[in-house]
KENUMAR-618299 format. One line per 2 residues: number of its first residue (from 1); their letters; for each residue x, y, z of C-alpha. Coordinates in pm, whole numbers, plus 32768, in hexadecimal, padded with zeros to 4 digits. Example, Ala and Ser with C-alpha at 12.3 -4.5 7.8 and 13.67 -1.06 7.14 Angstrom:
<drendos>
1> AS> 84CE 7E3E 830C  8557 7F96 82CA $
</drendos>
This chain:
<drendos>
1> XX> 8000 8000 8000  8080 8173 7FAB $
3> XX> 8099 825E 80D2  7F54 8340 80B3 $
5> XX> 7FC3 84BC 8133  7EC7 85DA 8141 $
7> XX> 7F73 8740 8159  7E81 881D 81EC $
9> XX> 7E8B 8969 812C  7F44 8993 7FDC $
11> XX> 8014 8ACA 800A  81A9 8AEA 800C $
13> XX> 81BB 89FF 8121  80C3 88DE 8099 $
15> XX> 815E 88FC 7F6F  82ED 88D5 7FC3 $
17> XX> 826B 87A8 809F  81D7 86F7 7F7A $
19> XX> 82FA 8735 7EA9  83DC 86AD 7FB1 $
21> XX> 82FC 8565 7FF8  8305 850B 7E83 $
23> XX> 845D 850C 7E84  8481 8454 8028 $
25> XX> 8343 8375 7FAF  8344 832E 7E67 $
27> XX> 8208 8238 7E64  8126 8303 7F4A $
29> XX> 7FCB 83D8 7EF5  7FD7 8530 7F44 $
31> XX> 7E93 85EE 7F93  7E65 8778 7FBB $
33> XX> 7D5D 87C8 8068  7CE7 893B 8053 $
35> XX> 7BF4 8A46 80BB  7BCB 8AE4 7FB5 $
37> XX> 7B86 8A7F 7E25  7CD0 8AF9 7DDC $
39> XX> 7E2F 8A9F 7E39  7F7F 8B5C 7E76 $
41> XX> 7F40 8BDC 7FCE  7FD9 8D50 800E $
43> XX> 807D 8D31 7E8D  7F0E 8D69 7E3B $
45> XX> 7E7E 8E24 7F5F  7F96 8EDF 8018 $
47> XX> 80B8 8F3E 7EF6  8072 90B7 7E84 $
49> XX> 7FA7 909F 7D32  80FF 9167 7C99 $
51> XX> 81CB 9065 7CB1  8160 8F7B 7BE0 $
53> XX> 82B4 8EF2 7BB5  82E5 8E44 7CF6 $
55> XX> 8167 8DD2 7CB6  8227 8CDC 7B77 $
57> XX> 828E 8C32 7CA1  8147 8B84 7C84 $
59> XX> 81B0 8AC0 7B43  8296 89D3 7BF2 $
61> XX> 81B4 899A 7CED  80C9 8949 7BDD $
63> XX> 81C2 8844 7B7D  8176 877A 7C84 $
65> XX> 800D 877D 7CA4  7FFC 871F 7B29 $
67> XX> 8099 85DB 7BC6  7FDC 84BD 7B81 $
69> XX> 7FD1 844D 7D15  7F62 85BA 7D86 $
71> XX> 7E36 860D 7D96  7D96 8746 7E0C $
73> XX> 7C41 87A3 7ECA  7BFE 8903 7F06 $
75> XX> 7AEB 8984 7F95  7AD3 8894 80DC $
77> XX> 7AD7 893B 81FE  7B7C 8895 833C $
79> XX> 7A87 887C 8440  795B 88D2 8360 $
81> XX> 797A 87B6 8231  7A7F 86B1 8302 $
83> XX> 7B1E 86AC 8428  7C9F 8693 8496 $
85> XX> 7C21 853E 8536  7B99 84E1 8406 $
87> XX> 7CB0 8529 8331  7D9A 8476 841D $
89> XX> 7CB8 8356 8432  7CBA 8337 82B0 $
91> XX> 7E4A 838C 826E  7F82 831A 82C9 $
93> XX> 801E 847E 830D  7F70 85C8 830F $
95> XX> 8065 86FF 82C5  7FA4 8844 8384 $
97> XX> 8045 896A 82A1  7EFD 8A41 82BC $
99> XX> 7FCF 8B9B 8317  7FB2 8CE6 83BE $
101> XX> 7E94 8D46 832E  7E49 8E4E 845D $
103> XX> 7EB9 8FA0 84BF  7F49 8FE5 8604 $
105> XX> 7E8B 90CB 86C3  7EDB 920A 86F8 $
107> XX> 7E62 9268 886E  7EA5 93F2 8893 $
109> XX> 7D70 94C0 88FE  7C8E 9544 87CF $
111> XX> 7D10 93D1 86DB  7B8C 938F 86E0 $
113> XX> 7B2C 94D1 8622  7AE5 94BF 84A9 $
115> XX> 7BDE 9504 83BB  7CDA 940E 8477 $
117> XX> 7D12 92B6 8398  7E38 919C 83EC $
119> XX> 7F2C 916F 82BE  7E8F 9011 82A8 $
121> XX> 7D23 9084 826F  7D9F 91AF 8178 $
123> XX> 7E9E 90BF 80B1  7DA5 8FD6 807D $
125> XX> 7CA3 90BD 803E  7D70 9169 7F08 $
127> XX> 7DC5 9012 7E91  7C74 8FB9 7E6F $
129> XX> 7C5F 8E9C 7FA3  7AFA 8E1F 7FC8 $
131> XX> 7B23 8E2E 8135  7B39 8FB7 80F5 $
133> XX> 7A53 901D 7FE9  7981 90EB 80CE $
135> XX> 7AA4 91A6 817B  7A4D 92E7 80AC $
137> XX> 7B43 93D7 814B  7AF9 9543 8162 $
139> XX> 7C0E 95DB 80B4  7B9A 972D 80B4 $
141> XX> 7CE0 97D0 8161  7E12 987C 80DE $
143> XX> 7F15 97BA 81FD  7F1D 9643 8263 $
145> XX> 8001 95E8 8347  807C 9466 8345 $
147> XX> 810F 93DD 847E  8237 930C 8420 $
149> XX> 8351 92D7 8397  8362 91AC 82CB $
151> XX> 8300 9123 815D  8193 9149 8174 $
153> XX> 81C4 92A3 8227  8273 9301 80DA $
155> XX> 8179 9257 8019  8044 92F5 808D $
157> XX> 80DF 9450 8065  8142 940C 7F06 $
159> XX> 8005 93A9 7EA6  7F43 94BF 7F53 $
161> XX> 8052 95BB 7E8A  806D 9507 7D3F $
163> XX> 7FC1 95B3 7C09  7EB0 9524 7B1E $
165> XX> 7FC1 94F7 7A29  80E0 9429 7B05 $
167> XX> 7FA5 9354 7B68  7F59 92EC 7A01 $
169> XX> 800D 9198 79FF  7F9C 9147 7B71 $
171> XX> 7E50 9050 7B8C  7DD9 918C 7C93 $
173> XX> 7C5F 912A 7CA5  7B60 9240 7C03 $
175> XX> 7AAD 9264 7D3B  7C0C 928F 7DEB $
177> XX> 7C73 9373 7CDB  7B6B 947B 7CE2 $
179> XX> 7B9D 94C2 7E48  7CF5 94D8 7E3C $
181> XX> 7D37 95A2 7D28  7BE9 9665 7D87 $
183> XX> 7CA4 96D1 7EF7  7D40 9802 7F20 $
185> XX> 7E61 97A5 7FEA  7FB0 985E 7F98 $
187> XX> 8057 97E6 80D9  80A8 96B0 8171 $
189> XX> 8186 9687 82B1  824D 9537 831B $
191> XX> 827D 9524 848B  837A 943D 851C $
193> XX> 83AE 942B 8698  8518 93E2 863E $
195> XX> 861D 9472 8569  8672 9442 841A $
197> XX> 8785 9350 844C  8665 9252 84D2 $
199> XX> 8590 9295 83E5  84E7 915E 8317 $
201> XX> 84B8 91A7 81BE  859F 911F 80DE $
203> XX> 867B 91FC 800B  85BF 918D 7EC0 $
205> XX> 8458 9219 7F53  8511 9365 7FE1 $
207> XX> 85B3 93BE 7E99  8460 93A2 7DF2 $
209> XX> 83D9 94A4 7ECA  84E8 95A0 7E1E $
211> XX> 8468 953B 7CA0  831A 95BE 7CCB $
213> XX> 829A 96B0 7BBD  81A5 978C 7C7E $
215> XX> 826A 973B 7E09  8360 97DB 7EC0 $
217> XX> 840C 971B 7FAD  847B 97D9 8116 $
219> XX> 8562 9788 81EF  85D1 9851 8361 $
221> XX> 8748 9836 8307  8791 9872 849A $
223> XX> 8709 9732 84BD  8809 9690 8403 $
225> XX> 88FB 95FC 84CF  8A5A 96B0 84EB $
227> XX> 8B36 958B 8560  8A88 9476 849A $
229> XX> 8B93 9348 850D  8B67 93A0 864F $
231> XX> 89B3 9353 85F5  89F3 924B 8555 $
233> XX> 8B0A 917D 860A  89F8 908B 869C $
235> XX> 89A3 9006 8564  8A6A 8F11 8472 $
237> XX> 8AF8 8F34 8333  89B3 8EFE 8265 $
239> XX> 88CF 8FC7 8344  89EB 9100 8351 $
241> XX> 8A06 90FB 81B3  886B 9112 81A0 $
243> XX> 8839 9204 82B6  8971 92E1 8214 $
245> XX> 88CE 92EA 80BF  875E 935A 8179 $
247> XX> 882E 946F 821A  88E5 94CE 80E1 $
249> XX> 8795 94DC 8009  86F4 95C2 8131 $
251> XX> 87F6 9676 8105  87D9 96BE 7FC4 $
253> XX> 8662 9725 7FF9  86F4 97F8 8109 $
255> XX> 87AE 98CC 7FDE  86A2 98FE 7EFA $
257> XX> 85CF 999E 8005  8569 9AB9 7EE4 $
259> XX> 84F5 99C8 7E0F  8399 9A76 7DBB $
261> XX> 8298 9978 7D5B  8121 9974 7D9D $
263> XX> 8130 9866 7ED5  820E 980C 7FE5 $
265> XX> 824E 96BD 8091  82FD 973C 81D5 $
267> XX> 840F 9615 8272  83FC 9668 83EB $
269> XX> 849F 95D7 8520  84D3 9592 8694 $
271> XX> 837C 95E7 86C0  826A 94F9 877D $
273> XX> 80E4 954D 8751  8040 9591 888C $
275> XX> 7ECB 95DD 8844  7DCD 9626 86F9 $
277> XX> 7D3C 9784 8722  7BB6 97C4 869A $
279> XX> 7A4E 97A4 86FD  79CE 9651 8632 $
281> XX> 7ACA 967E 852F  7C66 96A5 8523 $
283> XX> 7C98 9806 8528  7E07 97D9 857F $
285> XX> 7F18 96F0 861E  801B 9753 8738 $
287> XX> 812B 96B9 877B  827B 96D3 8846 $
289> XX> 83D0 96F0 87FC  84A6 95F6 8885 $
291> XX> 862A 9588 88B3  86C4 9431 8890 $
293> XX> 87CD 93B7 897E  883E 926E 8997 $
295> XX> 8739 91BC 88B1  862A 925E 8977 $
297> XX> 8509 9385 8903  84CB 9485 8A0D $
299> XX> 83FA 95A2 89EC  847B 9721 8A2A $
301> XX> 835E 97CB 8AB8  836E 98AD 8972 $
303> XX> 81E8 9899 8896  818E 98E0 8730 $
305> XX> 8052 98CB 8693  800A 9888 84FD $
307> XX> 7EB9 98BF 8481  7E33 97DA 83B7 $
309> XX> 7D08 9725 8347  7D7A 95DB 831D $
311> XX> 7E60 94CE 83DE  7EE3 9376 8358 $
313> XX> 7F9D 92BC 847B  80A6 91BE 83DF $
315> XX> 8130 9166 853F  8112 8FF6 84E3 $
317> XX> 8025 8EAF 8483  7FB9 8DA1 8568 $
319> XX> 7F13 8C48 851B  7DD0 8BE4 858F $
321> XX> 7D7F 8A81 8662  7D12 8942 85A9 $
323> XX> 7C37 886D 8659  7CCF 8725 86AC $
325> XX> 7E49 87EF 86AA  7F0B 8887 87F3 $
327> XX> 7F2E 8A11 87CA  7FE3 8B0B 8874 $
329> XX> 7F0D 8C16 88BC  802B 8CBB 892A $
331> XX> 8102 8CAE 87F8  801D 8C7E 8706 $
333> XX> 80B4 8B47 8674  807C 89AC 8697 $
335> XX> 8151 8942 87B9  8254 882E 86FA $
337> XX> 83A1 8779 8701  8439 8875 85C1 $
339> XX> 82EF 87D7 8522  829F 868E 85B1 $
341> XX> 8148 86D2 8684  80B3 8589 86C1 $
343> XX> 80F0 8443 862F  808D 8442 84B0 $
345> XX> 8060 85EB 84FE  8115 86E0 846F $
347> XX> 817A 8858 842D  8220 8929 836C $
349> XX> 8216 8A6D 8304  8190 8BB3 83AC $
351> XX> 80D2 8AD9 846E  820C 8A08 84EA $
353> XX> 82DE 8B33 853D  8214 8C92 8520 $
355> XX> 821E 8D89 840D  839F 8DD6 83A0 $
357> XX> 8446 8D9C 8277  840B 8D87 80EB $
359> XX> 836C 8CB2 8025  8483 8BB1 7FD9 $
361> XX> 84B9 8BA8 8176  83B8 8AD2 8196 $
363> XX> 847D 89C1 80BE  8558 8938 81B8 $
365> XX> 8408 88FB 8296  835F 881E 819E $
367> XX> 84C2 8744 8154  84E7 8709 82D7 $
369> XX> 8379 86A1 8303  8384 85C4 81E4 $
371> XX> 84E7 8506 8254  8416 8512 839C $
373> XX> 82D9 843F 82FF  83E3 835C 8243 $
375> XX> 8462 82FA 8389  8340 82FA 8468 $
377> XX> 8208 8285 837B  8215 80F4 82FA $
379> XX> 813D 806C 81C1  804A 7F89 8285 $
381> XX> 7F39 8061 830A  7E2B 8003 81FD $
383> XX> 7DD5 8147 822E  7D2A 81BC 80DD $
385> XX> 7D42 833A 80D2  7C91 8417 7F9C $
387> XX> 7BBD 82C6 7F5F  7B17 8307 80C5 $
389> XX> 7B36 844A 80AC  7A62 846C 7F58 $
391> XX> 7951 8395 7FF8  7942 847A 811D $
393> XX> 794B 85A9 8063  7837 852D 7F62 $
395> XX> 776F 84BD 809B  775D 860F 8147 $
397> XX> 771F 86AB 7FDB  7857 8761 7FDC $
399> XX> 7895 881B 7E92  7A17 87F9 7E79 $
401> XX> 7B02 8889 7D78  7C07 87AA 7CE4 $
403> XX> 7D51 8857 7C17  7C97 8858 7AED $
405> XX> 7B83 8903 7B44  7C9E 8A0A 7B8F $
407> XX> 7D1E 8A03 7A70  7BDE 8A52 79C4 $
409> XX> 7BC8 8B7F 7AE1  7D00 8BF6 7A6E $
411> XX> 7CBE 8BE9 7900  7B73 8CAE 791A $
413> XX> 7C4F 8DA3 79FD  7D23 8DB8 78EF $
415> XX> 7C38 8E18 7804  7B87 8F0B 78A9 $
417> XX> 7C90 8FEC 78F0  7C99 913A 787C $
419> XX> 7DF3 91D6 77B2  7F07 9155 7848 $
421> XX> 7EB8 90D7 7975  7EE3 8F90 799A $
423> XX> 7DA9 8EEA 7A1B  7C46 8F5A 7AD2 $
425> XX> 7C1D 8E9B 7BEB  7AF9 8E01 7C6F $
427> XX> 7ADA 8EA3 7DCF  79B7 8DED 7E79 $
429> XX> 79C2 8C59 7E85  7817 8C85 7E1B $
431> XX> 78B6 8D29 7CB4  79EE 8BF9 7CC2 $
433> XX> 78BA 8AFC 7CA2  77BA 8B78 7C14 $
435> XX> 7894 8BAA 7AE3  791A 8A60 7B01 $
437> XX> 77BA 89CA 7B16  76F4 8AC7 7A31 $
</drendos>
């Protein structure tokens, strides 16, 4: 008997792991089971709509789902169409790799008011995420200020800055698109409570922000740092040449401070937000300068406020609990042994270790977990996998989507977009099946 493995969510993660258990486990049957119709995870639903080039990453991946022993089943839910139990019952090993699909909170008086959105709910929601359709941000502000300073904190100002025209070749949704480039916002601050030598973004996503057409990137060039060994002698050789070339680029911004162009996207550090200002609605956001000293942030006592009528938190993800799975609450990740949960149980990904990293860090996850099932999983169980799972699923009257149906997704995508964009999504899974079905 082949080992039968579900992977439970068909992002980055699920998809590494299945690449690695084909290779470990030649003979076995790899499942994906997934939420929603379509697969790719954050590729799909969480990487800016500009970058469209590290969306090709999608066509190896595609590679091995075309693979005559994978199969895939989107839209079954966990805990709505089949249970963890279930699955386990019916599988050999089950691979958890559902993600980070939360935002950390952020708990500062006022973070209730309207007009204050997590980076996960407004990434997904200008990506065209089911899960955010109805997000419908009011936009109708000249300043946003995004807390953060990290990838998606560069992201979501770039795409609240970026003209009609250096959208063109993104898959931007319409409804996404006429809101956006409806807004009146000329300003956008990022607010780190840490300097620019910890800052997160990589050096790729920074330099971006100084090719806009219509932006103006500024930098405070006190905040530089003066003696930047002496910042970065904590660090190794890898981390000290990427955190050199951040400080060199803001640098650079720092000397073009007369560049005159119709908006700004203002870098700004050592500053930690203390409470939203406003009745119902953001009006504006204080914060606090602070000092680092020996690792540690430390407020100075000394306030600023920036009004505004919009704030995007990207302070972080967190994964929700799976029934049937262990969770720390506390962490926001499945406790495991670097991915072993329970016996025939496994993690990887966000979910393993918390949101950090690119996409190709979660490849060392999935080769680990599947010399892990090698080892730990033998042939005998009897244990049927998709065959069961089909009957349940056709049992319950669950309307699943195999990889062909998303293919036929994608080609009707295709050829509804507009110009030179390259697709129209489908942003509600009611539209992924009705046209599947109609």
């Amino acid at each position: 008997m082949p080992l039968n493995i579900a992977i439970i969510g068909s992002g980055p993660a699920g998809f590494y792991s299945a690449d690695a258990l084909i290779k470990a486990c030649p003979d076995c049957r790899i499942d994906f089971i997934e939420r929603l119709p379509t697969p790719f995870g954050l590729i799909r639903g969480g990487v800016a709509p500009d970058h469209q080039t590290t969306k090709r990453v999608t066509q190896k991946y595609e590679k091995t789902a075309m693979m005559e022993h994978v199969h895939f089943y989107g839209n079954v839910e966990i805990g709505r169409d089949v249970s963890l139990d279930e699955l386990r019952q019916m599988y050999d090993a089950v691979v958890l790799a559902i993600g980070a699909p939360s935002d950390k909170k952020l708990t500062i008086p006022g973070a209730d008011k309207i007009g204050v959105h997590g980076s996960a709910a407004f990434v997904g929601w200008y990506n065209g995420h089911p899960d955010f359709r109805d997000l419908e941000p009011d936009l109708n502000t000249t300043t946003a200020v995004v807390i953060g300073n990290g990838n998606v904190a560069v992201d979501v100002a770039r795409v609240l800055l970026r003209s009609p025209r250096g959208m063109a070749e993104s898959d931007l949704p319409d409804h996404v698109s006429k809101i956006i480039h409806a807004a009146p916002i000329t300003d956008v601050h990022m607010v780190g409570r840490r300097g620019p030598a910890d800052a997160k973004f990589t050096n790729v996503e920074l330099r971006e922000m100084g090719h806009l057409n219509m932006t103006a990137p500024r930098v405070k060039a006190y905040q530089m740092p003066e003696d930047l060994g002496a910042v970065l002698s904590q660090y190794d050789d890898r981390d000290r040449r990427l955190r050199t070339r951040n400080i060199e680029t803001l640098k650079e911004f720092a000397e073009c401070a007369d560049e005159d162009k119709p908006k700004n996207v203002h870098f700004d550090f050592f500053a930690s937000p203390i409470e939203i200002l406003g009745g119902d609605r953001v009006e504006a956001i204080r914060f606090e300068r602070t000092t680092v000293e020996n690792g540690k942030t430390s407020g100075i006592g000394e306030m600023f406020d920036i009004e505004c009528g919009l704030v995007i938190p990207s302070i972080g993800y967190r994964s929700e609990p799976i029934e049937g799975a262990p969770f720390d609450q506390k962490n926001g990740i499945i406790p495991n042994d670097n991915g072993r949960i329970d016996p025939g149980l496994y993690a990887v990904g966000w979910i393993k270790r918390g949101p950090s990293g690119v996409i190709s860090s979660n490849r060392p996850d999935g080769v680990i977990v599947a010399e892990y099932i090698a080892e730990d999983i033998t042939s005998d169980s009897n244990k049927l996998g998709r065959d069961d799972l089909e009957v349940m699923l056709k049992d319950r009257h669950v309307r699943w989507t195999g990889y062909s149906d998303w293919k036929k997704l994608e080609a009707m995508e295709v050829a509804a977009a507009d110009g030179s964009a390259p697709r129209k999504k489908f942003v509600t899974v009611d539209d992924m099946i009705n046209a599947l079905d109609g």
